[in-house]
Structures are given as structure tokens and as C-alpha cells.
N, CA, C and O of each residue as an XYZ file, in Angstrom:
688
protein
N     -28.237    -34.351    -81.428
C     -28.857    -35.522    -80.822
C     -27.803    -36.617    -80.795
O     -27.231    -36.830    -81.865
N     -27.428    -37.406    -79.648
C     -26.429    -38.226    -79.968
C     -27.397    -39.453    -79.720
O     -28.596    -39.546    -79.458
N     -26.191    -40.505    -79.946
C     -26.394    -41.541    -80.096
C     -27.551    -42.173    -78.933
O     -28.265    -43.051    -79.416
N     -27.812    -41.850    -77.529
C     -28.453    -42.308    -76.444
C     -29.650    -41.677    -76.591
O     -30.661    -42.265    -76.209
N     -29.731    -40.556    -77.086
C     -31.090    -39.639    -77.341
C     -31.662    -40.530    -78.683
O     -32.741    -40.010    -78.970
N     -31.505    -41.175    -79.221
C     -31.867    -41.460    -80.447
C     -33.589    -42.572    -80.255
O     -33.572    -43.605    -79.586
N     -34.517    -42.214    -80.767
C     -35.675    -42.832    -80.881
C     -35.674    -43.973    -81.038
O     -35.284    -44.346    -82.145
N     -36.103    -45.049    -80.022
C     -36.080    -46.412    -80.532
C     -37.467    -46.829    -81.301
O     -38.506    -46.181    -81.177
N     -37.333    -48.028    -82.130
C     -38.054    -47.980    -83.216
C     -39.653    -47.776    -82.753
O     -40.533    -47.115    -83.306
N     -39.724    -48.922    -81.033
C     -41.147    -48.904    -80.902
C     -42.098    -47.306    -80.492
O     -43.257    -47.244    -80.082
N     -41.199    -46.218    -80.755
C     -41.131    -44.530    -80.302
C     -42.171    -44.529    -81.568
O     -43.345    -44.208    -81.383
N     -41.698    -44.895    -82.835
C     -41.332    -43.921    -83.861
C     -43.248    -44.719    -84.374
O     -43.703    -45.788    -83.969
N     -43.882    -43.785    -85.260
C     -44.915    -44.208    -85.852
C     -44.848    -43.395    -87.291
O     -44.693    -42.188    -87.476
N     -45.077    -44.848    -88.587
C     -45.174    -44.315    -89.937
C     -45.784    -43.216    -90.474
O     -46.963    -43.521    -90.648
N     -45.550    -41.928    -90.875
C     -46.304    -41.438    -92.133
C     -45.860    -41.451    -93.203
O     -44.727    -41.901    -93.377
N     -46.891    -40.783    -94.638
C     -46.188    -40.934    -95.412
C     -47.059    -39.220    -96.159
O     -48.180    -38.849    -95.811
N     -46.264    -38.551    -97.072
C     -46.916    -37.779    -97.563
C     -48.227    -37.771    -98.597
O     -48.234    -38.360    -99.678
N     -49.303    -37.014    -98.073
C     -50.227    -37.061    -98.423
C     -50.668    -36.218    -99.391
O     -51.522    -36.515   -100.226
N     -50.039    -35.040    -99.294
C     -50.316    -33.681   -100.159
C     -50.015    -32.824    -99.462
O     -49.822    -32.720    -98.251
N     -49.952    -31.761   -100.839
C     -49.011    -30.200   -100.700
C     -49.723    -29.250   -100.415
O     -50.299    -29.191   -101.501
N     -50.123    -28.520    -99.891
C     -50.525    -27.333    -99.864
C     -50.282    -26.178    -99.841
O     -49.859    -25.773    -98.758
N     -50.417    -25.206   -100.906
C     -49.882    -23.364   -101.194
C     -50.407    -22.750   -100.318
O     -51.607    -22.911   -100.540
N     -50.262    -21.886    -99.090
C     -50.832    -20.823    -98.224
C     -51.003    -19.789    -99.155
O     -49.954    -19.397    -99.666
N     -52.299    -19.100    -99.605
C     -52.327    -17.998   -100.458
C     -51.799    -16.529   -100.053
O     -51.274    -15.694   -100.790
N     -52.085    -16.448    -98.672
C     -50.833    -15.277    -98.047
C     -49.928    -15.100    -98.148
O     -49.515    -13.944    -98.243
N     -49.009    -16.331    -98.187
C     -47.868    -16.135    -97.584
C     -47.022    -17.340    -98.950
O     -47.630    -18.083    -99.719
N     -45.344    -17.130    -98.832
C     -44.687    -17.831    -99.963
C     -44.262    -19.339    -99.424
O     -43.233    -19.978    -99.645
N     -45.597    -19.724    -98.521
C     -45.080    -21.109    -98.068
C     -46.022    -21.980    -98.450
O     -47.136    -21.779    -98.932
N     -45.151    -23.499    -98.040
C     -46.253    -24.657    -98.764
C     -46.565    -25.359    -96.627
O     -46.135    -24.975    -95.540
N     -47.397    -26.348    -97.029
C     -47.829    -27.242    -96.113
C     -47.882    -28.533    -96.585
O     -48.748    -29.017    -97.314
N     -46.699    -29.172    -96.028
C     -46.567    -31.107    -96.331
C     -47.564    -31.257    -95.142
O     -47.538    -30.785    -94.006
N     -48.487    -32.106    -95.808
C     -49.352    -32.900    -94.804
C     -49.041    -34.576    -95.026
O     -49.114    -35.367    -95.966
N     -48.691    -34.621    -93.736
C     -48.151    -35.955    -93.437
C     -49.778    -36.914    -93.105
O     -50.715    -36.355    -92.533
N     -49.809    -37.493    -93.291
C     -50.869    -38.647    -92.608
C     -50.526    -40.036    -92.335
O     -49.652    -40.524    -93.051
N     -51.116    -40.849    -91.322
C     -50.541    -41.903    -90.563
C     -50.462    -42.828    -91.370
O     -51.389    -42.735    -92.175
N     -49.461    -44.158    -91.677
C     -49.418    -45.073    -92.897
C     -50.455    -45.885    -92.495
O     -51.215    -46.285    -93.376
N     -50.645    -46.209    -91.375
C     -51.386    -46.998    -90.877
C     -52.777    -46.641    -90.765
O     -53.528    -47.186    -89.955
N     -53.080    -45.873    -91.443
C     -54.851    -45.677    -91.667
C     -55.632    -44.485    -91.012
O     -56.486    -43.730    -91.476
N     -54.915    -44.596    -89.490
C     -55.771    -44.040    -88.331
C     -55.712    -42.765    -88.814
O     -54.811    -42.589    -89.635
N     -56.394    -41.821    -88.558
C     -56.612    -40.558    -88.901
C     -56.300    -39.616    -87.935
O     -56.838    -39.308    -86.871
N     -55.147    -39.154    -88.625
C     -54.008    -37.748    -87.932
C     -53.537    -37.383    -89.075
O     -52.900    -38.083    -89.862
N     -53.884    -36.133    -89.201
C     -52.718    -35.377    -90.290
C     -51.442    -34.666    -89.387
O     -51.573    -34.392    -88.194
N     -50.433    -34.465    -90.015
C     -49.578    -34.033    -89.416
C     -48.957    -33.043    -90.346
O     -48.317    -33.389    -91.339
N     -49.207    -31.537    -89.924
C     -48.617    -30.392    -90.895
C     -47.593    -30.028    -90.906
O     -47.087    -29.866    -89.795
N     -46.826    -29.738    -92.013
C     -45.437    -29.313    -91.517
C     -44.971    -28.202    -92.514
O     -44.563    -28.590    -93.609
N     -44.992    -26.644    -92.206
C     -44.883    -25.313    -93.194
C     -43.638    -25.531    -93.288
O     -42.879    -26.006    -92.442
N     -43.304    -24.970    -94.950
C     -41.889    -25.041    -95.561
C     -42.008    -24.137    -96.643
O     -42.994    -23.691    -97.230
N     -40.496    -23.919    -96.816
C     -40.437    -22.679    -97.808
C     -41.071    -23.161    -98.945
O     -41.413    -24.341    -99.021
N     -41.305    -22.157   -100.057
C     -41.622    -22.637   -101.820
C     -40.584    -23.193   -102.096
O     -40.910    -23.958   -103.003
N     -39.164    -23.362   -101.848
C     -38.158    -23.620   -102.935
C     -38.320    -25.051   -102.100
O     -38.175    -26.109   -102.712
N     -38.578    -25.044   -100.900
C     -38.400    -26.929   -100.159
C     -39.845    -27.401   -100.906
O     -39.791    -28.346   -101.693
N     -41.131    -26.731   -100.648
C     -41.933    -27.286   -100.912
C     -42.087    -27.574   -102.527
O     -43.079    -28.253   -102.793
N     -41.272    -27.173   -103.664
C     -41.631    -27.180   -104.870
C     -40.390    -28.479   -104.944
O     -40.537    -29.164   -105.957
N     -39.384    -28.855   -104.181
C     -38.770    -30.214   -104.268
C     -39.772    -31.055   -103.426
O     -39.250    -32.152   -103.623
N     -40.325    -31.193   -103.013
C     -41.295    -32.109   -102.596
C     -42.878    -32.526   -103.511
O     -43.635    -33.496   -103.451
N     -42.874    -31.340   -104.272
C     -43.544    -31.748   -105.378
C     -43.168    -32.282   -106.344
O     -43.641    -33.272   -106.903
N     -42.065    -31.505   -106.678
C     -41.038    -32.552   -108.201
C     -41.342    -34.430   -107.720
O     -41.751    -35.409   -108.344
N     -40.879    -34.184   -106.304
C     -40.827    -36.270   -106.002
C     -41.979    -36.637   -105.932
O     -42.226    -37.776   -106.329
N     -43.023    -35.832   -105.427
C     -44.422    -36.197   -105.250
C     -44.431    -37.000   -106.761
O     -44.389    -38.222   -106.902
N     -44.507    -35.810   -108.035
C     -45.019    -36.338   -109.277
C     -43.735    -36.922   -110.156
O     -43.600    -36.794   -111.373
N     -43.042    -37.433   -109.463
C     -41.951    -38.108   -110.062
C     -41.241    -37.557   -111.315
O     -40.925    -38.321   -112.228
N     -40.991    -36.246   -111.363
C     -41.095    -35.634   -112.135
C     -39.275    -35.407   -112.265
O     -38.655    -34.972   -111.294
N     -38.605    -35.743   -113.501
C     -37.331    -36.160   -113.838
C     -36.812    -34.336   -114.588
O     -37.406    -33.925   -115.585
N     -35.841    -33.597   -114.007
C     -35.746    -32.319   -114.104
C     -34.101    -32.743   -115.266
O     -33.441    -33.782   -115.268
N     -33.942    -31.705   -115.953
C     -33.046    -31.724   -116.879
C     -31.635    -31.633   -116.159
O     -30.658    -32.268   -116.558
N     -31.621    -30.966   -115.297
C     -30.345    -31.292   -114.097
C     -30.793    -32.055   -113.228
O     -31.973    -32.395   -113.154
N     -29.868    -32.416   -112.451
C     -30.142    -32.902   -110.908
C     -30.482    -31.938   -110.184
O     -29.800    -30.935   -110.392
N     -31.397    -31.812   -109.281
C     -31.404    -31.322   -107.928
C     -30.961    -31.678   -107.035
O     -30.735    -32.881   -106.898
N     -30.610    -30.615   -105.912
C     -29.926    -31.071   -104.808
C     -30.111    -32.543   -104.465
O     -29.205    -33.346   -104.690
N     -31.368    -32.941   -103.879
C     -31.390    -34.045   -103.347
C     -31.108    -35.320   -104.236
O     -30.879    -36.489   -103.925
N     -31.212    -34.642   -105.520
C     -31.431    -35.632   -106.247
C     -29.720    -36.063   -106.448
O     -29.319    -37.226   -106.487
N     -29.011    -35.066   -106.541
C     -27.631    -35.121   -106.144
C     -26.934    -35.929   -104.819
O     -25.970    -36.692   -104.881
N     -27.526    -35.630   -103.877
C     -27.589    -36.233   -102.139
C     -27.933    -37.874   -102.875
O     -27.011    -38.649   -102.618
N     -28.673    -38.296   -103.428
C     -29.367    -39.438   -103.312
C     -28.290    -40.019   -104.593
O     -28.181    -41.212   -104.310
N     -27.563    -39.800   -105.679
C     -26.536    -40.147   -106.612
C     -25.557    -40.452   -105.836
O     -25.034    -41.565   -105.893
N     -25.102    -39.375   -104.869
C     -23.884    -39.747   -104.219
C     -24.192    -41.280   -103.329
O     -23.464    -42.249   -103.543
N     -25.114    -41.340   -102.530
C     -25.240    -42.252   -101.929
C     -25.349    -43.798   -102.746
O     -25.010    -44.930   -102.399
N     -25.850    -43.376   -103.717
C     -26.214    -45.016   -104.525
C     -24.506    -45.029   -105.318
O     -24.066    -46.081   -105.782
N     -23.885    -44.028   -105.357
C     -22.124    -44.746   -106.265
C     -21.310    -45.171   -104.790
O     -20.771    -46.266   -104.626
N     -21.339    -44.122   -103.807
C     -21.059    -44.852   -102.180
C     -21.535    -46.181   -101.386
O     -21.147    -46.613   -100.300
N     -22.390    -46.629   -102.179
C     -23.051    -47.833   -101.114
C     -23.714    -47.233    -99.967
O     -23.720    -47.754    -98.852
N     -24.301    -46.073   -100.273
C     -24.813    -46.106    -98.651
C     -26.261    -46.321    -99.162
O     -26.597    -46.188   -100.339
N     -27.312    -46.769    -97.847
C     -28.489    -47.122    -98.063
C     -29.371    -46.208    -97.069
O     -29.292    -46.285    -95.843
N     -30.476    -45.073    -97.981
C     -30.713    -44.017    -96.731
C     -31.771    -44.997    -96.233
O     -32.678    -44.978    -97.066
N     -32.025    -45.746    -95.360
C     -32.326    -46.162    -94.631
C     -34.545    -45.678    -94.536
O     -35.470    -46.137    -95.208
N     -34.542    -44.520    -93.288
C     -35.694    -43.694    -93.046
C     -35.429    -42.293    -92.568
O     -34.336    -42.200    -92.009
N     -35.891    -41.549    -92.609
C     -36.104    -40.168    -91.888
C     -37.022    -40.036    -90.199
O     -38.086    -40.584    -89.911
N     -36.631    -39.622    -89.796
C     -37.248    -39.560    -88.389
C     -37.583    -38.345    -87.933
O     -36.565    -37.945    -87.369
N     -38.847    -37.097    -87.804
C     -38.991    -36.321    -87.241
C     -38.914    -36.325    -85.743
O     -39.844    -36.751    -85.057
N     -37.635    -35.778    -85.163
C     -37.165    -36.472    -83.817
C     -37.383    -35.706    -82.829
O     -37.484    -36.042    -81.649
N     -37.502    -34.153    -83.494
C     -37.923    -33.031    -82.226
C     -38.309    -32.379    -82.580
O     -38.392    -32.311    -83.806
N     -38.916    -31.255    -81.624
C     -39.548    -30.008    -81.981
C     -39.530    -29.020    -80.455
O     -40.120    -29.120    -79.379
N     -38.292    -27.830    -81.159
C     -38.781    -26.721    -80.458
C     -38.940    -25.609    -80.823
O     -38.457    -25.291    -81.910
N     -39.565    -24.780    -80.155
C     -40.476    -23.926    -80.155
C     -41.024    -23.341    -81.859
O     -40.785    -22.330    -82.520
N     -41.966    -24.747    -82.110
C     -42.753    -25.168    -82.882
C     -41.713    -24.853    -84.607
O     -41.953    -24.277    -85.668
N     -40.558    -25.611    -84.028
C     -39.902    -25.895    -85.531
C     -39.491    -27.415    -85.106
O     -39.449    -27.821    -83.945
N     -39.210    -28.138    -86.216
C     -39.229    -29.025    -86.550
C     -37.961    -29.806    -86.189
O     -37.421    -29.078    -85.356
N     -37.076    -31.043    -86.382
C     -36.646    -30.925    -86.279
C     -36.307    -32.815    -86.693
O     -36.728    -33.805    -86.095
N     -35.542    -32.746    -87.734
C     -35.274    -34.338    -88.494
C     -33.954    -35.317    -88.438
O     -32.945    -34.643    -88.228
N     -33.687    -36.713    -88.567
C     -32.242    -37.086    -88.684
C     -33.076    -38.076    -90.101
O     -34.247    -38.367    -90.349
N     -32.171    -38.263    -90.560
C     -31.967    -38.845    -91.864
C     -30.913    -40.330    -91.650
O     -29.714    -40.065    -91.559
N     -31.236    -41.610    -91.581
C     -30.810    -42.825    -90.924
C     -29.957    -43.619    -92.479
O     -30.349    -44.026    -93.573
N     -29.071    -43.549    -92.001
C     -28.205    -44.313    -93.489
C     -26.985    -45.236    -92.759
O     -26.370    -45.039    -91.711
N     -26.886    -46.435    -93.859
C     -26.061    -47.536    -93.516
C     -25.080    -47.339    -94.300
O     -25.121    -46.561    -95.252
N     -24.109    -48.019    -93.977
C     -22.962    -48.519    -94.795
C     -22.126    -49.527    -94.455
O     -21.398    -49.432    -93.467
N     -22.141    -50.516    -95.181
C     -20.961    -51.428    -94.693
C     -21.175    -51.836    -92.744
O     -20.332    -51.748    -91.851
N     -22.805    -52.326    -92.666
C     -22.968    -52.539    -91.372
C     -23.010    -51.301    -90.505
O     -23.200    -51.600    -89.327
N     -22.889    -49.981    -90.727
C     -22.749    -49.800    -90.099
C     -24.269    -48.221    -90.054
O     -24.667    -47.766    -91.126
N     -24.641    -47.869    -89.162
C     -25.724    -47.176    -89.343
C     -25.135    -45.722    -88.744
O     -24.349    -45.670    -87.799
N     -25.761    -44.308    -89.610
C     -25.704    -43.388    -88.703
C     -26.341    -42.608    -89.132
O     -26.816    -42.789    -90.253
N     -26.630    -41.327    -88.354
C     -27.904    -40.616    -88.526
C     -27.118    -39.228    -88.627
O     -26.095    -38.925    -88.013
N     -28.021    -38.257    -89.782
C     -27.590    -37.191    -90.123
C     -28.744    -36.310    -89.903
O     -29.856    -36.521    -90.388
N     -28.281    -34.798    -88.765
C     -29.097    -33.811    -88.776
C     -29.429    -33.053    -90.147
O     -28.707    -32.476    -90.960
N     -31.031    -33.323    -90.068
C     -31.630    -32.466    -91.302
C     -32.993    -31.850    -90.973
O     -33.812    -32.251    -90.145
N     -33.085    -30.568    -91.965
C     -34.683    -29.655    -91.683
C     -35.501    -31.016    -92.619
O     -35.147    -31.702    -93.577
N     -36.578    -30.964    -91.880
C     -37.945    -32.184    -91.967
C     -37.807    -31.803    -93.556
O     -37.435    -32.848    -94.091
N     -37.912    -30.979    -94.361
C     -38.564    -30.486    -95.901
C     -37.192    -31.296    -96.859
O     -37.461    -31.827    -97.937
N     -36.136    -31.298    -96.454
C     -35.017    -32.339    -96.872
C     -35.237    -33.235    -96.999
O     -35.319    -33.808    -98.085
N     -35.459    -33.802    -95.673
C     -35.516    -35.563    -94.911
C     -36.714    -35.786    -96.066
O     -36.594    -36.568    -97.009
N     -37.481    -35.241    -95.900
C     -38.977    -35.813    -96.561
C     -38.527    -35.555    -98.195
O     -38.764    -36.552    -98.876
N     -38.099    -34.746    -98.737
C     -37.468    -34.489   -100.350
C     -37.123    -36.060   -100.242
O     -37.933    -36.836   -100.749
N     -35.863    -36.631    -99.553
C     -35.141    -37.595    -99.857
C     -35.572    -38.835    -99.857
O     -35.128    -39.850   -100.394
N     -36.920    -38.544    -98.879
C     -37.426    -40.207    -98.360
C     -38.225    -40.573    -99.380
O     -38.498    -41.698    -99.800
N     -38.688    -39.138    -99.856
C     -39.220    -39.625   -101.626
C     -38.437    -40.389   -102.780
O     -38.771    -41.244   -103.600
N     -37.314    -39.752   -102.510
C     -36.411    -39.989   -103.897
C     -35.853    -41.820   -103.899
O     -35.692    -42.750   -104.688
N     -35.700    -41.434   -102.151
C     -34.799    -42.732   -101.849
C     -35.455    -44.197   -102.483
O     -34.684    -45.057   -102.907
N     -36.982    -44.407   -102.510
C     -37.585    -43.940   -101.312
C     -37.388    -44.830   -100.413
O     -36.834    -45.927   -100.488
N     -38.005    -44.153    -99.332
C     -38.037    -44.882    -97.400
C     -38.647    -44.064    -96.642
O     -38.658    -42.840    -96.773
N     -39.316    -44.857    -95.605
C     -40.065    -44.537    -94.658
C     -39.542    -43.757    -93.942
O     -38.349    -43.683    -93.647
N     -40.903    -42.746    -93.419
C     -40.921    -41.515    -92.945
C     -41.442    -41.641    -91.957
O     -42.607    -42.013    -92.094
N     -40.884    -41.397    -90.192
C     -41.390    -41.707    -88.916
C     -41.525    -40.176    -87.973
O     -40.869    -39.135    -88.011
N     -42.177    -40.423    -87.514
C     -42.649    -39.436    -86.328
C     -42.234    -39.925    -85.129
O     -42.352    -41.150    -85.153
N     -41.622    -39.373    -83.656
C     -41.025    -39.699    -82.497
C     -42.958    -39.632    -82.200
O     -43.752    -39.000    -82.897
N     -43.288    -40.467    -81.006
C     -43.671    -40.482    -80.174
C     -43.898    -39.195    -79.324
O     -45.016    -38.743    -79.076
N     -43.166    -38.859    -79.063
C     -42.589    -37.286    -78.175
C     -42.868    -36.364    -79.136
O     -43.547    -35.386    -78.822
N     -42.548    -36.468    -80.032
C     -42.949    -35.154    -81.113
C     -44.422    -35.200    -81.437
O     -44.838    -34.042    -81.474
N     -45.299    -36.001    -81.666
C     -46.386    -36.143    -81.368
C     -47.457    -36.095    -80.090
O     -48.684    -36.091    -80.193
N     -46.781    -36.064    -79.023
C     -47.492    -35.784    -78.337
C     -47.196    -33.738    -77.885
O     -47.878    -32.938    -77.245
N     -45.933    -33.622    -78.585
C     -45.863    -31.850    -78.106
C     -45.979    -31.044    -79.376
O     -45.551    -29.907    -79.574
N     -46.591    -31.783    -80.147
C     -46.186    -30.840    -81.475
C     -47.992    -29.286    -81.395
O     -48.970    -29.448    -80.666
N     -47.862    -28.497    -82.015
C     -48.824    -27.469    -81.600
C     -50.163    -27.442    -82.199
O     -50.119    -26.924    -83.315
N     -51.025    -27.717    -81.942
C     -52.304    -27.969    -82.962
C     -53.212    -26.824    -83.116
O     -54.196    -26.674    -83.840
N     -52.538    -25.910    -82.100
C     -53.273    -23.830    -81.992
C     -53.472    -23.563    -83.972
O     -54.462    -23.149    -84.576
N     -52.006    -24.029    -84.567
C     -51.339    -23.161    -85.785
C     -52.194    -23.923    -86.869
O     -52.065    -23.529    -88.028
N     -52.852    -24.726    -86.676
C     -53.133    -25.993    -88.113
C     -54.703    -25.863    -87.639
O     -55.393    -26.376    -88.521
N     -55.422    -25.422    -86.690
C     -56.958    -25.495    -86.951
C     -57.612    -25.052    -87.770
O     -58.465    -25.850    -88.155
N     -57.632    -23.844    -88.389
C     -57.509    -22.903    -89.847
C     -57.493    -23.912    -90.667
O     -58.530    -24.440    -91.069
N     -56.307    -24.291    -91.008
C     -56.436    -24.827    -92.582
C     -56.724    -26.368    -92.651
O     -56.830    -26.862    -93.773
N     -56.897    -27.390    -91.242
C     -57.474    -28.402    -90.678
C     -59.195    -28.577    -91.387
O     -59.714    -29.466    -92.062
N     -59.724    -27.206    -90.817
C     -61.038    -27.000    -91.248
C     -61.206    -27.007    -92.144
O     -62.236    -27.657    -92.320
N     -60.551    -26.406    -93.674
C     -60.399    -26.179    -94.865
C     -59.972    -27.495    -95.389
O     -60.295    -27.561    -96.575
N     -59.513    -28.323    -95.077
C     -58.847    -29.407    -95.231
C     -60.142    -30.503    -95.261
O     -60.578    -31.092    -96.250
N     -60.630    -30.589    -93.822
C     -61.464    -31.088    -94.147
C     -62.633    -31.352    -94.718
O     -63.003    -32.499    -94.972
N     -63.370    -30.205    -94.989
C     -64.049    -29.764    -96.160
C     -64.181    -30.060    -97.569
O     -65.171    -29.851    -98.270
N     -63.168    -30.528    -97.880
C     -62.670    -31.107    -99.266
C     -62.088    -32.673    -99.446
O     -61.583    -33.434    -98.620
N     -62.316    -32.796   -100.586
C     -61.817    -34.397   -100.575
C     -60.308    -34.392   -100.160
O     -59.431    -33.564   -100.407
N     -60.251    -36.052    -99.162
C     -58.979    -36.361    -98.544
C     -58.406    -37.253    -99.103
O     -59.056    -37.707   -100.044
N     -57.282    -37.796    -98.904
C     -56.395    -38.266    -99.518
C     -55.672    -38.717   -100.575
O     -54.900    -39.675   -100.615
N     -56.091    -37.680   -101.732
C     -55.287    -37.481   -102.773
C     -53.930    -36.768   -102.533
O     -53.685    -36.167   -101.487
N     -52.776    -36.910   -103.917
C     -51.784    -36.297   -103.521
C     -52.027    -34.925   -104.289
O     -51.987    -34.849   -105.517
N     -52.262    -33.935   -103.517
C     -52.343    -32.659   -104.687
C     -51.324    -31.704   -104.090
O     -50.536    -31.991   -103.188
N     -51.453    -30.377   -104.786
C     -50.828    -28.997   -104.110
C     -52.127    -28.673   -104.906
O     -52.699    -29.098   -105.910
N     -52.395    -27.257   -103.516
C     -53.625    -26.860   -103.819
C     -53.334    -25.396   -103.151
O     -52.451    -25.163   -102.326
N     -54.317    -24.417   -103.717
C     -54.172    -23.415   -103.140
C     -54.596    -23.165   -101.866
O     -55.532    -23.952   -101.729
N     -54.432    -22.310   -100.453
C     -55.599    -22.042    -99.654
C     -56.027    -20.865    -99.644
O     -55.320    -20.006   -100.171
N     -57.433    -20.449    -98.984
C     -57.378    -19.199    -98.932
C     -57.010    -18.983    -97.988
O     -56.186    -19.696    -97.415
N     -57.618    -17.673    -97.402
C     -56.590    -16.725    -96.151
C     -56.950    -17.752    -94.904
O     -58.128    -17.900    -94.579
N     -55.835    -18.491    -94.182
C     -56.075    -18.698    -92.954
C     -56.202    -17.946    -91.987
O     -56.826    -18.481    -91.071
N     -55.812    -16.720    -91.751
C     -56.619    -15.860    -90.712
C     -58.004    -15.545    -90.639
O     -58.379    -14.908    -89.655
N     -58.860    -15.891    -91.540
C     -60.039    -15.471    -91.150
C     -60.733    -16.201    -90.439
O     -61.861    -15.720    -90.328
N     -60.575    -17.399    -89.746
C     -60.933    -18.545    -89.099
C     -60.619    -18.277    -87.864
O     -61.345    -18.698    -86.964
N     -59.671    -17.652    -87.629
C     -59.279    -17.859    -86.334
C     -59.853    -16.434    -85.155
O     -59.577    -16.476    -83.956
């Protein structure tokens, strides 16, 4: 994505993470994003166990006897002066994801390609706001998330948990 492709701010709309979710099939999690601003949209986004179990560590602020990667990513930046800025989910094709990670230095701003389960690790750690393109919201796929949408809603909302699901194929 270069510099002219880049989302201008009035594009971009806040989420922030809401909770984790375990697919009981399968070895993946589900970050559910929801709008900062109240209105009601979840926004799902499947990621491995090893991304989704760093997104839980930041969820519960939970201080690990080493560093983790990001947590490493986010050291370097605070002895550098850089300031990560926000994360931006900027594209999506064929229904993968697709993130830049916005950091300053010394005036000067630039954006680094990253998978969304990173960007969002970091925007925890950092922390900083987490944006959605405009465009990615209006093409993102809503076929894959009705299943566990339903299940979702069924149960109390907006706590931060990881929770198990059961089988999403049987819904569909």
C-alpha cells in the first residue's frame, strides 16, 4: 500500500476489542472487534491459537516471565522514540485481512505492513486505537460469521472473555 492508497482519517471508524473466542473444531480463536462508538457492529476476525493466545495475554494484562514478541516490538519502540501511533485494518482480499501499523518519529509518520492479529497484539500493548477502512467495511464477508453471530448473540455481550464455541457448522 503506498503512500496515496493510504486511508484518510475521515475513511477510518474506531473499534476496540471486545472478546476472544475458541472455535471448538478447529485450533483457531475469533477477535471480535466492536464499534468504539456504541453503534452495534461486531467485526470478526479468525486467527491462529498462538496470535490469538497473544491477544489474550494483553486482553488480561497479563506480565509473562520473558518478553513476547510484541512485547519486544513495543520495548524497541519506547528506547527508539518511536510512538505506535494506531493500527488500521486497510484491506481485505479474498476474505483475509489485511493491516498497517502507523508510527512516528521525530515528526515524521510511517506505516508498517502487518497481519490484523499483530496490529491488534500491539494496539493493546501500545496502547492505541484500532480503525477499520471504510472500504473494508463495506466488502468484508458476513456469509462466514452468521453461525457464531447467532451464538454470540444469545449470550451476554460485551464483556471481555475467551470462550469456547460449539460446532459452527451445524447452523448453517
Amino acid at each position: 500500500m503506498s503512500a496515496v492508497d493510504l486511508p484518510k482519517e475521515q475513511d477510518l471508524v474506531e473499534y476496540r476489542v471486545d472478546r476472544l473466542l475458541e472455535e471448538a473444531n478447529t485450533d483457531t480463536r475469533i477477535v471480535v472487534l466492536v464499534r468504539r462508538d456504541g453503534a452495534l457492529d461486531t467485526f470478526p476476525i479468525w486467527v491462529g491459537a498462538a496470535e490469538g493466545n497473544a491477544i489474550k495475554l494483553a486482553l488480561d494484562t497479563m506480565i509473562t516471565p520473558r518478553p513476547m514478541s510484541h512485547d519486544l516490538i513495543k520495548s524497541f519502540a519506547e528506547h527508539l522514540n518511536i510512538t505506535i501511533q494506531r493500527v488500521v485494518i486497510a484491506d481485505v482480499k479474498s476474505s483475509t485481512y489485511y493491516a498497517m501499523v502507523h508510527v512516528a518519529n521525530k515528526g515524521v509518520e510511517r506505516t508498517i505492513d502487518a497481519r490484523p492479529s499483530d496490529a491488534i497484539s500491539l494496539a493493546l500493548r501500545a496502547p492505541c486505537p484500532i480503525y477499520i477502512t471504510q472500504d473494508v467495511l463495506k466488502r468484508r464477508s458476513h456469509h462466514e460469521s452468521r453461525p457464531w453471530l447467532a451464538k454470540l448473540e444469545s449470550k451476554e455481550f460485551g464483556t471481555r472473555k475467551c470462550r469456547k464455541l460449539d460446532s459452527l457448522d451445524s447452523e448453517e
